[in-house]
C-alpha positions in Angstrom: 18.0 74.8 70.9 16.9 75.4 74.6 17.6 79.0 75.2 17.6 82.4 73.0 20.5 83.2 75.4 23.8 83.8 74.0 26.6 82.5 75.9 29.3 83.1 73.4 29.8 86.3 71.1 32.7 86.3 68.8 32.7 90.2 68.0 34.8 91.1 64.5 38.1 88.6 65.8 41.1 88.9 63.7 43.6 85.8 65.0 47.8 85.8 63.5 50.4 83.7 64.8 53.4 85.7 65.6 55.4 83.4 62.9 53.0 84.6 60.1 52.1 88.1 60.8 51.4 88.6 56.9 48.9 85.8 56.8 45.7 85.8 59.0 44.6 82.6 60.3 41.3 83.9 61.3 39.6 87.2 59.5 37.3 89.2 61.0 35.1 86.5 62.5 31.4 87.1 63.9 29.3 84.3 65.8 27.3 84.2 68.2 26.6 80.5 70.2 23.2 80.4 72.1 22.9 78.2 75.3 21.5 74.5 74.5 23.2 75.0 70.8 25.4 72.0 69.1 27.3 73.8 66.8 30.2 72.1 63.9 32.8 73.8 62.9 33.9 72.9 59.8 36.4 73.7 57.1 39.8 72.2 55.2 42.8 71.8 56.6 43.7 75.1 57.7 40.9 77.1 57.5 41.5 78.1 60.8 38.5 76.9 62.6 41.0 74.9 65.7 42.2 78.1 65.9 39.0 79.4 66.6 38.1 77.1 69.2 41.1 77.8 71.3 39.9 81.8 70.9 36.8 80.7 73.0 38.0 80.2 76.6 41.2 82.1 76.1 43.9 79.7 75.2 44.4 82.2 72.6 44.0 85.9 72.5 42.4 87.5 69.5 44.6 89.6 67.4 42.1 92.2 67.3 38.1 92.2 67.9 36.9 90.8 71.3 35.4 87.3 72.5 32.6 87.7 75.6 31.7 84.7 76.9 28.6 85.5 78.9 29.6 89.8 78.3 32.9 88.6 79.9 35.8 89.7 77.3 38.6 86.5 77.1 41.3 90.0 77.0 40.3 90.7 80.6 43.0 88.5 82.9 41.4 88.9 86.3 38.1 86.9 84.3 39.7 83.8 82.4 39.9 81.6 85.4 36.1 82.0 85.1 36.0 81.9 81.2 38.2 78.6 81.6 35.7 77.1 84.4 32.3 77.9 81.9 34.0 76.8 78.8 35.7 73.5 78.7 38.0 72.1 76.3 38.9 68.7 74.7 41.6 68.2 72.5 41.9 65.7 69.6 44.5 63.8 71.3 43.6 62.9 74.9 47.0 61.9 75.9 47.8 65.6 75.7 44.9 66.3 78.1 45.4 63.5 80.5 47.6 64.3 83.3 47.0 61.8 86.4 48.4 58.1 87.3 44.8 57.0 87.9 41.2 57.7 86.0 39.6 58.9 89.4 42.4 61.5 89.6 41.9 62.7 86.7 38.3 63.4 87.1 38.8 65.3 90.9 42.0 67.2 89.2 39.8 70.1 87.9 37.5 70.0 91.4 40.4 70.1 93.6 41.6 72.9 91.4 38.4 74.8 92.4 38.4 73.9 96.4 35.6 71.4 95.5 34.6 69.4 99.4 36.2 66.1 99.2 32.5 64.5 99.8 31.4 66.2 97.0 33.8 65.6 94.6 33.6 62.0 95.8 29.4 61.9 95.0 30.7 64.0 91.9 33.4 61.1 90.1 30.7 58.1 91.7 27.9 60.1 89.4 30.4 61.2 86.1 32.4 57.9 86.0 28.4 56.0 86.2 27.3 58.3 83.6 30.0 57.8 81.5 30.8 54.4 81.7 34.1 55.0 83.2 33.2 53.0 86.7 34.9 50.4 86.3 38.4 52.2 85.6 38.6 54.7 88.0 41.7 53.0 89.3 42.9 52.5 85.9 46.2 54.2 84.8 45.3 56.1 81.6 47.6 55.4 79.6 46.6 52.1 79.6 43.1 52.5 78.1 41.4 52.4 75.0 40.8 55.3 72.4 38.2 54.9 72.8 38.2 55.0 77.1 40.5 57.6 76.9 38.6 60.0 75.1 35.6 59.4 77.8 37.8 60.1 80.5 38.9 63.6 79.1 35.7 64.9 78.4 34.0 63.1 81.7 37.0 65.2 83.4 36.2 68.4 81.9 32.6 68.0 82.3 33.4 67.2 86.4 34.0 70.9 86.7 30.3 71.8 85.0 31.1 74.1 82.4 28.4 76.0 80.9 29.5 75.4 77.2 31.6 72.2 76.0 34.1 72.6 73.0 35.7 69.8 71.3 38.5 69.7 69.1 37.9 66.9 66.5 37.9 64.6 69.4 37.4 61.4 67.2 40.2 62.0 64.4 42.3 59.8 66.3 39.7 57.3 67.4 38.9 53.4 65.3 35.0 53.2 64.7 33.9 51.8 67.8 35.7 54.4 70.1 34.5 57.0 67.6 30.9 55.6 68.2 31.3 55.4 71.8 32.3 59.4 72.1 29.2 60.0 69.7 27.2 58.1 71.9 28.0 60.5 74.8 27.9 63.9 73.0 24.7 62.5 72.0 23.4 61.9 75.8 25.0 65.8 76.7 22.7 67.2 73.8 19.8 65.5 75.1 20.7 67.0 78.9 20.9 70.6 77.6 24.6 71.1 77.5 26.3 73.9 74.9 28.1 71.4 72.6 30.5 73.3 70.1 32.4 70.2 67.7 34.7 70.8 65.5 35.0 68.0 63.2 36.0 67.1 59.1 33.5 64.5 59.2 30.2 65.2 57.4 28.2 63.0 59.4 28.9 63.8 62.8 28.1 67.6 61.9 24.7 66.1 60.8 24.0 65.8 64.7 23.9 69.7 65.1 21.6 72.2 65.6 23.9 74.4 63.2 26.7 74.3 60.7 29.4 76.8 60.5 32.2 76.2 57.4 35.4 77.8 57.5 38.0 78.4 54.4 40.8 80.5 54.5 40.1 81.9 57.9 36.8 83.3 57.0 32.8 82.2 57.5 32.0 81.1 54.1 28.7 79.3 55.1 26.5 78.7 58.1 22.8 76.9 58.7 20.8 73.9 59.2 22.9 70.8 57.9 20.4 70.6 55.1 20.7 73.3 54.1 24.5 73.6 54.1 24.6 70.4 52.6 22.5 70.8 49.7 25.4 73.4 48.1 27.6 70.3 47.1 29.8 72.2 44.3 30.4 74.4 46.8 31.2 72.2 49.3 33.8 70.1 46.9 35.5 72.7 45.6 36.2 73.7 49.3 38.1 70.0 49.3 35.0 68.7 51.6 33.3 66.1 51.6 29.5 65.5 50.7 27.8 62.7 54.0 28.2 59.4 52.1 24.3 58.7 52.6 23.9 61.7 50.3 26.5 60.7 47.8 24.6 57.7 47.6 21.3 58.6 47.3 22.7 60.9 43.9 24.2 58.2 42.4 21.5 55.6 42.1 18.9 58.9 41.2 21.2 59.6 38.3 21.5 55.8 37.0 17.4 56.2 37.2 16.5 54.6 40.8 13.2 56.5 42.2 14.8 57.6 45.3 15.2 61.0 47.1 18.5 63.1 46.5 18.3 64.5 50.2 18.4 61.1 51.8 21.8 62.5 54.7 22.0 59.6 56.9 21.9 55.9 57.2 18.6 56.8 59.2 16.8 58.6 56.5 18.0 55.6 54.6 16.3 53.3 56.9 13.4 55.0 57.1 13.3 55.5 53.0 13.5 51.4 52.6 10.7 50.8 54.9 8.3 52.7 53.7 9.2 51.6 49.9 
């Protein structure tokens, strides 16, 4: 973490869709996100914690309770253009996100949006598209890319706007393991730089990269803390239909069949470092 600042307060939010009035997808949520944070969201299939990251610029409105992002409530309309502009979005399927015949239209969509100079935004996309490996296919059509590429391009376009806080909708669900790897990469360079990084995800060992762990079930916080530590309560964690980071479930199943080898091993790192010093 970089700051003690909060830039996102989730205040007692209550969330219903108007088809299921009875049943509440989100119930009486409080969270607080602090600037420089990566956060996971995680939680089964509907636990409600997509829900919850569309509450966070706006593109829902809480049933009742109030989300401030920077003291700025997402219920006041004269404010969400500027909500919108600090918290950016990316959705699990970029084709829903991508909008432009070419790449480099895509990326000066959200700056012409905001009256951007054309110089800048031209030093802007030369800068984003060499940052994110995306030079080369700025006159690409985007429907024509990879996963993989397409994925980069919807977050390099969000990010082209500079948005305080970056949330991201299970943005490799869709994705084979090298375009998974390849948006990894990248949320791994935006930690490094300082940026607000909220991810939700179902996988166990992408939420290993974050500062903190929040787990959703049945529209609620059931659980939130270091990975470790959130990871070390695997009964809990099954019976919740989740599942325990394969390094781990590894590590237990040679210690029980009598191998002299820490339980807490999470990642093929720890692993790596384990061997090496065996």
């Amino acid at each position: 973490m970089v700051h003690n600042r909060v830039v996102l307060n989730i205040q007692g939010v209550s969330f219903s869709y108007p088809d299921t009035q009875e049943k509440k997808a989100l119930d009486s949520i409080s969270l607080e996100i602090v600037a420089g944070e990566m956060v996971a969201l995680l939680g089964p299939n509907g636990s409600g914690k997509s829900t919850l990251a569309r509450l966070f610029n706006g593109l829902l409105i809480p049933t009742s309770g109030h989300v401030l992002v920077e003291g700025q409530s997402t219920r006041d309309e004269e404010v969400l253009w500027q909500i919108r502009q600090r918290i950016g979005m990316v959705f699990q399927n970029p084709d829903n996100q991508l909008v432009a015949a070419l790449v480099e239209e895509e990326l000066a969509f959200g700056m012409e949006n905001l009256g951007i100079p054309p110089w800048e935004m031209k030093e802007k996309i030369e800068q984003i598209s060499t940052q994110f490996g995306i030079h080369e296919l700025l006159q690409s059509p985007p429907h024509r890319l990879s996963g993989g590429q397409k994925q980069r391009v919807a977050i390099a376009s969000v990010l082209a706007v500079d948005p305080e806080v970056l949330v991201l909708d299970e943005p490799t669900s869709m994705l084979d393991p090298g375009g998974r790897q390849e948006v990894m990469r990248e949320l791994t360079h935006l930690r490094q730089l300082g940026k607000t990084i909220i991810l939700v995800t179902h996988d166990m060992s992408e939420a290993l990269m974050a500062d903190r762990v929040v787990i959703l079930e049945q529209g609620k916080i059931v659980l939130q803390g270091e990975p470790r530590q959130c990871f070390s309560q695997e009964d809990r964690l099954v019976k919740m239909g989740l599942e325990i980071p394969p390094a781990r479930r590894l590590a237990q199943r040679l210690k029980q069949k009598g191998f002299d080898i820490p339980s807490d091993l999470l990642s093929v790192k720890e692993w790596v470092e384990f061997l090496c010093l065996k």
